[in-house]
DOSE-586379 format. One record per residue: z, x, y of N, C-alpha, C in turn. Coordinates in steps of 0.1 Angstrom, whole numbers. Example, Ala and Ser with C-alpha at 12.3 -4.5 7.8 and 13.67 -1.06 7.14 Angstrom:
2
<rec n_w="78" n_u="132" n_v="-57" ca_w="78" ca_u="123" ca_v="-45" c_w="78" c_u="132" c_v="-33"/>
<rec n_w="71" n_u="128" n_v="-22" ca_w="71" ca_u="137" ca_v="-11" c_w="79" c_u="129" c_v="0"/>
//
This chain:
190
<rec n_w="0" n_u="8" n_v="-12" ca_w="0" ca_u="0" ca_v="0" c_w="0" c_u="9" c_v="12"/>
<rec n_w="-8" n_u="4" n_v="26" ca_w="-8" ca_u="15" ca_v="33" c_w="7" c_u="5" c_v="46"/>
<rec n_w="7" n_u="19" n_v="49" ca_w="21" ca_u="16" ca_v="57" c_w="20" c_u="6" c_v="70"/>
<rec n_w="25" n_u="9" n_v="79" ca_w="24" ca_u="1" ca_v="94" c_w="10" c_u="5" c_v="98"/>
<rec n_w="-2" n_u="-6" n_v="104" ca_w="-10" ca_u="-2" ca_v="114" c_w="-12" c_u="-15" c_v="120"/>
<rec n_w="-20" n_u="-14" n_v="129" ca_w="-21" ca_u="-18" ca_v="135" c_w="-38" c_u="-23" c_v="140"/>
<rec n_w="-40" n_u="-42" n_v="141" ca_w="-49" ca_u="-46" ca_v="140" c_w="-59" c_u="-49" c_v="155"/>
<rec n_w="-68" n_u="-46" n_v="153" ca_w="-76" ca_u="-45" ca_v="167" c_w="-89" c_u="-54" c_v="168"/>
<rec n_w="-91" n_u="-62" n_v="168" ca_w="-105" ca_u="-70" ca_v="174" c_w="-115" c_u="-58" c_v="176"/>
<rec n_w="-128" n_u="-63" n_v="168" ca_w="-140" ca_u="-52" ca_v="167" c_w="-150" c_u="-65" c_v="170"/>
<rec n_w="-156" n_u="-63" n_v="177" ca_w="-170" ca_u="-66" ca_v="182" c_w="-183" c_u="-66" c_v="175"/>
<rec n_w="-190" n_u="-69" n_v="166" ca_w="-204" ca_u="-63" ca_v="160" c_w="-216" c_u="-77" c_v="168"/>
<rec n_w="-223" n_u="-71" n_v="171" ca_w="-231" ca_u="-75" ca_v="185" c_w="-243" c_u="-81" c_v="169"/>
<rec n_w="-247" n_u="-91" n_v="172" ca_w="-257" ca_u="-101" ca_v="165" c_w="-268" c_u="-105" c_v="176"/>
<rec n_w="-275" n_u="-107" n_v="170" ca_w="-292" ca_u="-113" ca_v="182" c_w="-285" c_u="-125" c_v="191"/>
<rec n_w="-274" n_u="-136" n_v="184" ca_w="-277" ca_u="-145" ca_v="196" c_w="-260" c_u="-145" c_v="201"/>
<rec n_w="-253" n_u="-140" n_v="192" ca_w="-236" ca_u="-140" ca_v="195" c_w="-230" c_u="-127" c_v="190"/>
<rec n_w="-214" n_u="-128" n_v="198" ca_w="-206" ca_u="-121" ca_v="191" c_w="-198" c_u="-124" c_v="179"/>
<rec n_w="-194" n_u="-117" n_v="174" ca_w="-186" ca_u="-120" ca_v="159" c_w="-172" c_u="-111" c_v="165"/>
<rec n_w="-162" n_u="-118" n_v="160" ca_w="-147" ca_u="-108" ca_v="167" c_w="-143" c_u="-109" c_v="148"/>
<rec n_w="-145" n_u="-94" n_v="144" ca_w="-135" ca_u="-91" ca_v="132" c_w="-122" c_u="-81" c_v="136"/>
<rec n_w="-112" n_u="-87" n_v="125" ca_w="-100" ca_u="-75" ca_v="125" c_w="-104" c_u="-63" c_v="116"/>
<rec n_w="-100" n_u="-51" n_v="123" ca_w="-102" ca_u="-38" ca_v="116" c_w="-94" c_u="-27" c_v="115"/>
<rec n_w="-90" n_u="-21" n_v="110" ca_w="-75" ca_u="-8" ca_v="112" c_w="-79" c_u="2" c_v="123"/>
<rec n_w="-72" n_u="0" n_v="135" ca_w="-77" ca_u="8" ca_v="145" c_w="-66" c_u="18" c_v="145"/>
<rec n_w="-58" n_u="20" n_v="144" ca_w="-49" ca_u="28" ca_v="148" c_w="-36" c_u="29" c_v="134"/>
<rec n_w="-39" n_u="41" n_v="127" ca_w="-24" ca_u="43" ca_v="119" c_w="-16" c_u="51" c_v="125"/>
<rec n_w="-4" n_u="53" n_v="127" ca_w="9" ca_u="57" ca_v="124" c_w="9" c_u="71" c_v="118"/>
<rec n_w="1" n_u="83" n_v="120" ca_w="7" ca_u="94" ca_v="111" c_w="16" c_u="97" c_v="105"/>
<rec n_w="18" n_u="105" n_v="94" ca_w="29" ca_u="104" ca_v="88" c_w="34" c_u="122" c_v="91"/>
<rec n_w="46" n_u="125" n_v="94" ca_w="48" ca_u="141" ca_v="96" c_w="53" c_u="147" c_v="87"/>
<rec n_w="51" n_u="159" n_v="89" ca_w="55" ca_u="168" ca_v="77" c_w="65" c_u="177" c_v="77"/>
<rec n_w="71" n_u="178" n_v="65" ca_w="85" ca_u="187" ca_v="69" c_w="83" c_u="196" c_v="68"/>
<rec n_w="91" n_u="205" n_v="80" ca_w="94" ca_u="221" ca_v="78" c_w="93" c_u="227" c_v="63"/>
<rec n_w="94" n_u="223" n_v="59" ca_w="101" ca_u="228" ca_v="38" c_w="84" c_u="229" c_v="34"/>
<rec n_w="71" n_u="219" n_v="41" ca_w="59" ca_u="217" ca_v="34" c_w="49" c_u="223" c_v="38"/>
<rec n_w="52" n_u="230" n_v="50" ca_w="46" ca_u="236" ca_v="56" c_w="35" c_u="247" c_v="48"/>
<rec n_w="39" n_u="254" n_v="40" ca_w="34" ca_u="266" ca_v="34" c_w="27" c_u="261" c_v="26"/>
<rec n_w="29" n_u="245" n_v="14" ca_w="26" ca_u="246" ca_v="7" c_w="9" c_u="233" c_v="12"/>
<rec n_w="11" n_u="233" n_v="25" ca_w="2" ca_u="222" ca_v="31" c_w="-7" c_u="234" c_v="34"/>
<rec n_w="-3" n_u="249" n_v="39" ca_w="-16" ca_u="254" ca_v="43" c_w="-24" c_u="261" c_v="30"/>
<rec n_w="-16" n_u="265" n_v="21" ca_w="-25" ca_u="269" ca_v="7" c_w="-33" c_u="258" c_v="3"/>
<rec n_w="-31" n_u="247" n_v="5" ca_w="-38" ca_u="232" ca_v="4" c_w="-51" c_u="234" c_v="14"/>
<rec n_w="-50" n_u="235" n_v="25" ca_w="-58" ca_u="236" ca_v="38" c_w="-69" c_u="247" c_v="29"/>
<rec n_w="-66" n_u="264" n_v="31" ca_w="-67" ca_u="272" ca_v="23" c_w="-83" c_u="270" c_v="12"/>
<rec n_w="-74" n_u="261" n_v="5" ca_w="-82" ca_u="257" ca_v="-8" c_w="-95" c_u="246" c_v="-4"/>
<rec n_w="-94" n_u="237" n_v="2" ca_w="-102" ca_u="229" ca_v="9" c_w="-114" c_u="239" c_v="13"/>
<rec n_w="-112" n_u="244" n_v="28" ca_w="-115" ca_u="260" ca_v="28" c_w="-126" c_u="261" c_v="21"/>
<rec n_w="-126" n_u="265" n_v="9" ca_w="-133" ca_u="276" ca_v="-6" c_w="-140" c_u="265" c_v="-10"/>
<rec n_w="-132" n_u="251" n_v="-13" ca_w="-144" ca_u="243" ca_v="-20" c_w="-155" c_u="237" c_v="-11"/>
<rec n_w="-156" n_u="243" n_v="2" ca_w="-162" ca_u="238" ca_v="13" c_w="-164" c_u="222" c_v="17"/>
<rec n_w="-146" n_u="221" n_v="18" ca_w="-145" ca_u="204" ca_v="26" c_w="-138" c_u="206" c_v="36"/>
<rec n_w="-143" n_u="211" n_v="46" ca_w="-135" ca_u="220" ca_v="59" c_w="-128" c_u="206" c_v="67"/>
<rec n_w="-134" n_u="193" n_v="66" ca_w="-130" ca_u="183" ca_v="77" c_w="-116" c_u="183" c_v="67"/>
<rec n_w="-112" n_u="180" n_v="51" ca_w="-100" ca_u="181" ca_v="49" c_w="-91" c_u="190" c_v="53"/>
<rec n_w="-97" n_u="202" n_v="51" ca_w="-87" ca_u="213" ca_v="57" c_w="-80" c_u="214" c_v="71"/>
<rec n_w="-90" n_u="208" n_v="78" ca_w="-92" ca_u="202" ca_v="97" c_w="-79" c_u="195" c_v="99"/>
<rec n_w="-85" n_u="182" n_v="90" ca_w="-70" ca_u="173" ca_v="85" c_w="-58" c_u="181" c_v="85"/>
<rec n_w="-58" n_u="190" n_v="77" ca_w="-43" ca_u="193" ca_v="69" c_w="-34" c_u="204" c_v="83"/>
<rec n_w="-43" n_u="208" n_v="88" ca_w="-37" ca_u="219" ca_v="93" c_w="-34" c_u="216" c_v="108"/>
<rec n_w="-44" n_u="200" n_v="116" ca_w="-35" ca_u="190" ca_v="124" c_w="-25" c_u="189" c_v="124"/>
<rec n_w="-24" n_u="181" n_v="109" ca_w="-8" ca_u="177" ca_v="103" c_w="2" c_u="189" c_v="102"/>
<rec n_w="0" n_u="204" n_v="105" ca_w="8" ca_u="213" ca_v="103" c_w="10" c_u="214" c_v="117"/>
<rec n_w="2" n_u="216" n_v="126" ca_w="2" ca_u="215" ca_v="139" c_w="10" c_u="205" c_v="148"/>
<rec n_w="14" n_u="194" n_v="138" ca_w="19" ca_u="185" ca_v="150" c_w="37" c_u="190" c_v="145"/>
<rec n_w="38" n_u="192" n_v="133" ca_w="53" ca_u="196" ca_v="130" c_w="57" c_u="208" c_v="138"/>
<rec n_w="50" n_u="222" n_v="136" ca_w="50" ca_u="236" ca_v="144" c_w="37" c_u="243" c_v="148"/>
<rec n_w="35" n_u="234" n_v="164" ca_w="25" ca_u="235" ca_v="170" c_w="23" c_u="253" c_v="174"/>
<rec n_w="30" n_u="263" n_v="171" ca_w="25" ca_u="274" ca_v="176" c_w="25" c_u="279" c_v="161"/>
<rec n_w="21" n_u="275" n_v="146" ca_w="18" ca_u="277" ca_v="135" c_w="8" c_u="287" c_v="136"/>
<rec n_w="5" n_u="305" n_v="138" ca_w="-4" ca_u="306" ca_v="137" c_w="-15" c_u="306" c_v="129"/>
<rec n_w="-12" n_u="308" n_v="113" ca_w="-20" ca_u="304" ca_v="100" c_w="-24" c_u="291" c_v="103"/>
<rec n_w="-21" n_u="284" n_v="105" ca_w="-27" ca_u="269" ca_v="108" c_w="-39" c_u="269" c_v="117"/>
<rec n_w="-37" n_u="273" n_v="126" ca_w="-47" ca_u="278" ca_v="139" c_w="-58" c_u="285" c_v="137"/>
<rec n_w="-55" n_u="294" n_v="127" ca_w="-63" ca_u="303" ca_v="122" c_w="-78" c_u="299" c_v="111"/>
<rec n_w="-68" n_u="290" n_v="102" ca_w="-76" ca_u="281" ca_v="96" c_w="-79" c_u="271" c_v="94"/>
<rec n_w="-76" n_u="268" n_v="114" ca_w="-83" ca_u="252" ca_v="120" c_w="-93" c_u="258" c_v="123"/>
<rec n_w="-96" n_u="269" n_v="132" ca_w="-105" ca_u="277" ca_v="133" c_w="-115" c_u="278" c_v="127"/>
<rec n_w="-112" n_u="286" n_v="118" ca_w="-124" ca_u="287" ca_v="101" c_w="-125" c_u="275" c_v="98"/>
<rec n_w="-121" n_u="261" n_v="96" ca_w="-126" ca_u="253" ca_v="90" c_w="-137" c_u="244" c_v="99"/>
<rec n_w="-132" n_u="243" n_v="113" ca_w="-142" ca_u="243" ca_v="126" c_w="-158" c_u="250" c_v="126"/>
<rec n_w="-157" n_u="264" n_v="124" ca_w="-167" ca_u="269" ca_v="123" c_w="-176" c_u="266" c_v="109"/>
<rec n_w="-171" n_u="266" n_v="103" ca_w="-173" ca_u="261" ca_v="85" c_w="-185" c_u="251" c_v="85"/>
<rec n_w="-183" n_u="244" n_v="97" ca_w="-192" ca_u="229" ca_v="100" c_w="-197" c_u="234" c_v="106"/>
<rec n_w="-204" n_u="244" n_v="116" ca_w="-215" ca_u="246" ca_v="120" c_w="-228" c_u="246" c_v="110"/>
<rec n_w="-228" n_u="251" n_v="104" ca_w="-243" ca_u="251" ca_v="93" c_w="-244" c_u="242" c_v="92"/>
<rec n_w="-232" n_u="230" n_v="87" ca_w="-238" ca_u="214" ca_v="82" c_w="-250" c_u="205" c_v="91"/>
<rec n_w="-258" n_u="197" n_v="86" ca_w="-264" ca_u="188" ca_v="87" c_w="-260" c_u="178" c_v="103"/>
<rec n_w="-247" n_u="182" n_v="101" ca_w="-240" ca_u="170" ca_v="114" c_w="-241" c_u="179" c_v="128"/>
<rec n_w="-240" n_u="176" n_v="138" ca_w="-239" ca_u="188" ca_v="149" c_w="-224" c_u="186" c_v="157"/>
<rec n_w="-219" n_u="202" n_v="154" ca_w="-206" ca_u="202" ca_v="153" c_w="-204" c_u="211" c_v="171"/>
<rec n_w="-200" n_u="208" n_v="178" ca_w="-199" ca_u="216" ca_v="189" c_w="-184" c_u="229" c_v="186"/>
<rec n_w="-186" n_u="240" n_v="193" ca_w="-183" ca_u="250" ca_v="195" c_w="-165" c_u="250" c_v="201"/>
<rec n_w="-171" n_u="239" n_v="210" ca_w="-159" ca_u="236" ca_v="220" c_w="-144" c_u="239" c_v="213"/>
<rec n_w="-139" n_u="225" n_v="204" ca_w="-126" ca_u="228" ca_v="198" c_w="-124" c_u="244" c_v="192"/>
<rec n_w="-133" n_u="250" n_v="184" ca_w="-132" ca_u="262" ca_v="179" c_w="-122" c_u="276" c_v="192"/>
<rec n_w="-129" n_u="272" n_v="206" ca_w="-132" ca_u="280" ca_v="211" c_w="-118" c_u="279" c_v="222"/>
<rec n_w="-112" n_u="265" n_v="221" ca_w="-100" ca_u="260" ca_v="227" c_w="-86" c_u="264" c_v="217"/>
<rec n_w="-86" n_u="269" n_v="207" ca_w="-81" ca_u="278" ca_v="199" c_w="-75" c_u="288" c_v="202"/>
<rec n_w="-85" n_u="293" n_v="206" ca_w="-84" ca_u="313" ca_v="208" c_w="-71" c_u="316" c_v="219"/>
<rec n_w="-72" n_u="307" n_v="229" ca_w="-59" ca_u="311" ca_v="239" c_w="-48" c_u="309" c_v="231"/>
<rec n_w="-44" n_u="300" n_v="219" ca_w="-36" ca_u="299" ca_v="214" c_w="-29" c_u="308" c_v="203"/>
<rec n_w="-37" n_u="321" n_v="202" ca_w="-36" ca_u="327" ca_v="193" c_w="-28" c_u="337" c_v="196"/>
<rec n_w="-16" n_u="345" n_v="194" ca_w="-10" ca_u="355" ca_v="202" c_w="-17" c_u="371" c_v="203"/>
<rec n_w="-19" n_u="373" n_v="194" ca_w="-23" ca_u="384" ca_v="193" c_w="-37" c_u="389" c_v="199"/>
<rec n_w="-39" n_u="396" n_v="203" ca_w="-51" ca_u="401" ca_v="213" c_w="-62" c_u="405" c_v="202"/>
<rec n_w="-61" n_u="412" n_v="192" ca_w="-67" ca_u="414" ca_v="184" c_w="-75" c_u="400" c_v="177"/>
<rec n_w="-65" n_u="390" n_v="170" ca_w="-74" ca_u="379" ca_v="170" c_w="-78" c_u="374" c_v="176"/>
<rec n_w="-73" n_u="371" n_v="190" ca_w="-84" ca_u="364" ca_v="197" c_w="-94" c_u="370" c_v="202"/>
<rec n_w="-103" n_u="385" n_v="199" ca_w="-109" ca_u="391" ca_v="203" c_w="-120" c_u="386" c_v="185"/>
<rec n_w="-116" n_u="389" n_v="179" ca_w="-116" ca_u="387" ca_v="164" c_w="-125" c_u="376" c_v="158"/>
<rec n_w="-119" n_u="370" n_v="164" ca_w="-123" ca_u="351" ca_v="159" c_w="-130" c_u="348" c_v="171"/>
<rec n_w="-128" n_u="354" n_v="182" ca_w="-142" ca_u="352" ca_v="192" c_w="-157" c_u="354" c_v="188"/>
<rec n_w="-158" n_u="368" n_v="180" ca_w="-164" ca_u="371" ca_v="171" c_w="-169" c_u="362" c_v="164"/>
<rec n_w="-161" n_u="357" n_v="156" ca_w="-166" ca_u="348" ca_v="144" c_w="-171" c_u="335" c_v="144"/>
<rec n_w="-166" n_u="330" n_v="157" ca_w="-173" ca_u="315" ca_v="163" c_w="-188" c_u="321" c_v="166"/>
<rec n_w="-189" n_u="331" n_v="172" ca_w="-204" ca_u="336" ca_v="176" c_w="-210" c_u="338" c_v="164"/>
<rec n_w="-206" n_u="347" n_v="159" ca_w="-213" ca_u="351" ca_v="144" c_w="-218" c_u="338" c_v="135"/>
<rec n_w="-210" n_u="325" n_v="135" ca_w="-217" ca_u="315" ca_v="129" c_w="-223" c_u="309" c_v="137"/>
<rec n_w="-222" n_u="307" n_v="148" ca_w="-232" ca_u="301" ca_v="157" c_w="-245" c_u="304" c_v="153"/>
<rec n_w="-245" n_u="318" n_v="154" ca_w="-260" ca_u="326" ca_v="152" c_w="-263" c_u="320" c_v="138"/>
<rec n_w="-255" n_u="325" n_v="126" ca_w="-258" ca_u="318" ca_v="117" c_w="-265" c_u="301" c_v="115"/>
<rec n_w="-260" n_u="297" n_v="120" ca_w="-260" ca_u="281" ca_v="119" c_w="-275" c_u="282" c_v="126"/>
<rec n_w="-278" n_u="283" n_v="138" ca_w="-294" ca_u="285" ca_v="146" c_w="-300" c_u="292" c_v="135"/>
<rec n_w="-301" n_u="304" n_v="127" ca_w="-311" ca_u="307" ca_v="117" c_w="-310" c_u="298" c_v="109"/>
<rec n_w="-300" n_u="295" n_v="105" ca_w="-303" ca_u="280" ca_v="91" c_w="-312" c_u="269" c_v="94"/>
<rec n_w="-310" n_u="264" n_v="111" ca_w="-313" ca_u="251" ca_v="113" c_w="-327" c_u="256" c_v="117"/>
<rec n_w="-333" n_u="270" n_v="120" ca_w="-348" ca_u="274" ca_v="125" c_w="-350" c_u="265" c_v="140"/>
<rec n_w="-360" n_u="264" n_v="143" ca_w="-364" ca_u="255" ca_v="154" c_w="-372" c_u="266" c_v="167"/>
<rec n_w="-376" n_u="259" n_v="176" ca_w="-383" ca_u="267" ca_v="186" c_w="-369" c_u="276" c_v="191"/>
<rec n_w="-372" n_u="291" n_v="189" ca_w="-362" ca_u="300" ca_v="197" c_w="-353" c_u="302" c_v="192"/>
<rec n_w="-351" n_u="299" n_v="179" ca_w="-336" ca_u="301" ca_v="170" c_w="-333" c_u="316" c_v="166"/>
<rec n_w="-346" n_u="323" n_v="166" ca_w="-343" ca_u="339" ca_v="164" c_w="-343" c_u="346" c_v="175"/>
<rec n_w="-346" n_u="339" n_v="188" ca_w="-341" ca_u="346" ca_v="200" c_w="-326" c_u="341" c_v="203"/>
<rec n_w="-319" n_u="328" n_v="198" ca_w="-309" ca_u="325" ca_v="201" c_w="-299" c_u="335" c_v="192"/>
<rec n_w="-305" n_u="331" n_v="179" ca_w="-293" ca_u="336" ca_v="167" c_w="-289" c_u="355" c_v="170"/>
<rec n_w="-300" n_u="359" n_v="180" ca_w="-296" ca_u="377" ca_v="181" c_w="-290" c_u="376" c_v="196"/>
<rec n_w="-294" n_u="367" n_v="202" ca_w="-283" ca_u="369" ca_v="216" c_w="-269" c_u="364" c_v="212"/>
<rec n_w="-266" n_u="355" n_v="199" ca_w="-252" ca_u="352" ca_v="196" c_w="-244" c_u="361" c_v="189"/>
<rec n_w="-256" n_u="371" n_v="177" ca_w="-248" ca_u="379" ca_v="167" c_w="-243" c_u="389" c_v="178"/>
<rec n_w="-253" n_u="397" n_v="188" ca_w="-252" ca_u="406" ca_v="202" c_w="-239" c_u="402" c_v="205"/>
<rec n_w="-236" n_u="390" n_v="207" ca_w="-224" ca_u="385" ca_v="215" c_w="-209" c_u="388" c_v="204"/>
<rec n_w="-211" n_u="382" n_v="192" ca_w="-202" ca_u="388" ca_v="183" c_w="-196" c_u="399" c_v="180"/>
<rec n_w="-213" n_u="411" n_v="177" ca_w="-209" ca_u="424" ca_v="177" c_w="-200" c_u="432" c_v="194"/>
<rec n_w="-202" n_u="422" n_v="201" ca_w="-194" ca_u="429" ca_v="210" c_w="-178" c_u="421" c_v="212"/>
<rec n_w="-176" n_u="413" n_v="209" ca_w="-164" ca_u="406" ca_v="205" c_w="-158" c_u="413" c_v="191"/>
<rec n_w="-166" n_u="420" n_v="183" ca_w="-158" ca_u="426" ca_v="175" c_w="-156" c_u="444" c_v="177"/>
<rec n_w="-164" n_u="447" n_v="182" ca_w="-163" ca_u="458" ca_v="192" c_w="-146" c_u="463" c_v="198"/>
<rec n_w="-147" n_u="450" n_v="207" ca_w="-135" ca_u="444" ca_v="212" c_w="-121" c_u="449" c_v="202"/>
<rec n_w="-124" n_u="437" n_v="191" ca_w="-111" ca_u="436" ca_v="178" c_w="-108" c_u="453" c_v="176"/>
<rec n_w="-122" n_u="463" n_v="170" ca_w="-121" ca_u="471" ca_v="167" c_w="-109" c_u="482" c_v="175"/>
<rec n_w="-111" n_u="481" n_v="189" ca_w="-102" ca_u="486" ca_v="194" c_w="-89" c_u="483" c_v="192"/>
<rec n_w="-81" n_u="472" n_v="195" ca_w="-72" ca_u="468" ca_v="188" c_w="-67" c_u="465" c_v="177"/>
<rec n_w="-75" n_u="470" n_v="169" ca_w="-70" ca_u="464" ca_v="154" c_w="-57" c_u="475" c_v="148"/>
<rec n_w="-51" n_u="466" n_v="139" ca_w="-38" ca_u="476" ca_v="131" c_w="-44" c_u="487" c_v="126"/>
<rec n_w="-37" n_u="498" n_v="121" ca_w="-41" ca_u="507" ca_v="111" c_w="-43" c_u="500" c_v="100"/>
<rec n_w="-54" n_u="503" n_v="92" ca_w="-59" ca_u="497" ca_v="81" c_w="-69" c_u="490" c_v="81"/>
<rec n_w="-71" n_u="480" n_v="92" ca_w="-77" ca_u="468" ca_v="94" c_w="-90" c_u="471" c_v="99"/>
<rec n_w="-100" n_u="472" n_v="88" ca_w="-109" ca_u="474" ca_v="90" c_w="-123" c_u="459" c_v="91"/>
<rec n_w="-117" n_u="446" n_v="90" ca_w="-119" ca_u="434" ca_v="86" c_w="-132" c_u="436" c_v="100"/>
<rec n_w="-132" n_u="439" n_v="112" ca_w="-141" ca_u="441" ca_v="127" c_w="-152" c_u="449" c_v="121"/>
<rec n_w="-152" n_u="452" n_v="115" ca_w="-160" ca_u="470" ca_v="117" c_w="-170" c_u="461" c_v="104"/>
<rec n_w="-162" n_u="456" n_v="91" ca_w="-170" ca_u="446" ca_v="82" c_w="-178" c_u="435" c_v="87"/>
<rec n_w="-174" n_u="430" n_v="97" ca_w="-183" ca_u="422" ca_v="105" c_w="-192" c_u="420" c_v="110"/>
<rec n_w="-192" n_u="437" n_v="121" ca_w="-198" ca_u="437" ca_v="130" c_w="-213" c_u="446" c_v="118"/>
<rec n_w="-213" n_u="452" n_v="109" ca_w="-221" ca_u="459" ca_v="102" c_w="-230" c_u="445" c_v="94"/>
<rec n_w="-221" n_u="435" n_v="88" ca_w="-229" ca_u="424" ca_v="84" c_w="-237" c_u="415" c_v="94"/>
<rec n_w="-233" n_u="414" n_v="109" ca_w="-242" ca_u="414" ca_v="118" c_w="-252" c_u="422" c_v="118"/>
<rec n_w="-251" n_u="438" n_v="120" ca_w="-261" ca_u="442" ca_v="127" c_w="-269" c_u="443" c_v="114"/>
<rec n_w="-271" n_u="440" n_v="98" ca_w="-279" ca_u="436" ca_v="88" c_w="-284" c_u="428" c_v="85"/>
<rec n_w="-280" n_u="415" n_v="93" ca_w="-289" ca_u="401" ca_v="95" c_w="-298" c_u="401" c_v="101"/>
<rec n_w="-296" n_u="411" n_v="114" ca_w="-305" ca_u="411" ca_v="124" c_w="-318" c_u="415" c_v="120"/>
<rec n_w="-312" n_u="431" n_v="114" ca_w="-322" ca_u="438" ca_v="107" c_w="-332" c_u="433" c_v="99"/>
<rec n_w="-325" n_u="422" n_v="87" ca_w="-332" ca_u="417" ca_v="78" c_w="-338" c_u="409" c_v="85"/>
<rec n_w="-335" n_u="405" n_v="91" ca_w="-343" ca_u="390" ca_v="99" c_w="-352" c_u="390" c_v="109"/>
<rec n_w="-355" n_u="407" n_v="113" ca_w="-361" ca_u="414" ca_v="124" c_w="-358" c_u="408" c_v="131"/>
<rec n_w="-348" n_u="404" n_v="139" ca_w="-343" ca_u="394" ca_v="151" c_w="-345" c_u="405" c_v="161"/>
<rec n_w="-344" n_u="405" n_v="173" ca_w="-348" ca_u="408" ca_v="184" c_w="-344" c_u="397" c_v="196"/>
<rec n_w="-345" n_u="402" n_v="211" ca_w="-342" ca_u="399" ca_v="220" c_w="-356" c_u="390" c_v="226"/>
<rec n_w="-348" n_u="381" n_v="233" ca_w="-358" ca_u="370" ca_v="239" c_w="-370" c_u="380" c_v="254"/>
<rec n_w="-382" n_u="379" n_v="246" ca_w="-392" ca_u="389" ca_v="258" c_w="-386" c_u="379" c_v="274"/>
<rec n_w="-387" n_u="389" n_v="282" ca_w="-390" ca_u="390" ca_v="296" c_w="-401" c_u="382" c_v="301"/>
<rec n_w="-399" n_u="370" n_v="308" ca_w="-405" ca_u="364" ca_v="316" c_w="-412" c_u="376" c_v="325"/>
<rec n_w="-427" n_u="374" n_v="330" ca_w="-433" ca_u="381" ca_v="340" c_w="-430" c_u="379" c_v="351"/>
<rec n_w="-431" n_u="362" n_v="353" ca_w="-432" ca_u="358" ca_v="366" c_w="-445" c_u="353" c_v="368"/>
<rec n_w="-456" n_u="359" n_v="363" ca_w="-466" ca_u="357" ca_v="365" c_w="-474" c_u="342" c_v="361"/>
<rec n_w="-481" n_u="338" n_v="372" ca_w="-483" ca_u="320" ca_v="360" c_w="-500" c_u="324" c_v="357"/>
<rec n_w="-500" n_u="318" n_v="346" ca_w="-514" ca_u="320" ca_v="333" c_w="-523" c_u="314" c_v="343"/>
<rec n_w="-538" n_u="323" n_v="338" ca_w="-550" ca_u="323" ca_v="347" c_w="-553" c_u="310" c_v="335"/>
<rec n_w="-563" n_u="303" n_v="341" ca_w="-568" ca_u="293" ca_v="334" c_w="-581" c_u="294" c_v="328"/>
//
């Protein structure tokens, strides 16, 4: 049985009248306890891998509303944000990118600035279209220099920037991507 919600008049517009149906406009979220935390984001996590990023999206809200400065949660609201760029649906950038101030560490948000770019680009070569290989190397360009960025700040060890930025500059390669030519100025003789 679903819990308390709450009923709202919907509208569905017909050729000569309106129809007023009841529909579930609004539930009641349910919160999560401190204690479930960990085991909600290996959940999130897993989602993640089997690539159902809008669950993961889900799960890691629900961690966010119990301990809103969760950084693992953030991390992999993030990634599952980006995750839906390649899909079929068109996912904007924006929430991804409203993240990053929330992240403490300078290194990640240098990091994952990166990585929003890096699938962008990706997502433009998948979807093709007029100017997608001038788009997708002005985006990876933009990544490899957001991971540039990480590089400097990264811990000892953390070599995760440096893996990035090399799997960038390989796509490019493979994909002979290149920069968008230079307008002349000049307008075509007829």
């Amino acid at each position: 049985m679903l819990g308390s919600f709450a009923y709202r008049p919907a509208i569905f517009l017909r050729p000569s009248s309106f129809v007023l149906r009841p529909f579930a406009a609004m539930f009641e979220l349910k919160p999560l306890s401190h204690e479930a935390l960990p085991a909600a984001l290996e959940r999130a996590t897993r989602y993640r891998l089997l690539n159902e990023p809008a669950e993961a999206e889900s799960i890691c809200l629900d961690v966010l509303r119990t301990d809103p400065d969760n950084q693992q949660a953030l991390v992999i609201l993030l990634l599952a944000l980006t995750d839906r760029f390649n899909k079929g649906y068109g996912v904007s950038d924006t929430k991804a990118q409203e993240l990053l101030p929330r992240l403490r560490s300078e290194y990640d948000r240098a990091y994952y600035a990166g990585i929003i770019q890096e699938r962008k680009a990706k997502a433009h070569l998948h979807h093709g279209g007029p100017g997608a290989g001038f788009n997708a190397y002005e985006l990876f360009a933009e990544a490899m220099t957001w991971y540039e960025k990480a590089e400097k700040l990264r811990p000892a060890g953390n070599d995760e920037a440096l893996l990035r930025w090399n799997t960038c500059a390989r796509i490019i390669t493979r994909n002979q991507l290149g920069p968008r030519p230079q307008e002349s100025g000049a307008l075509p003789l007829e």
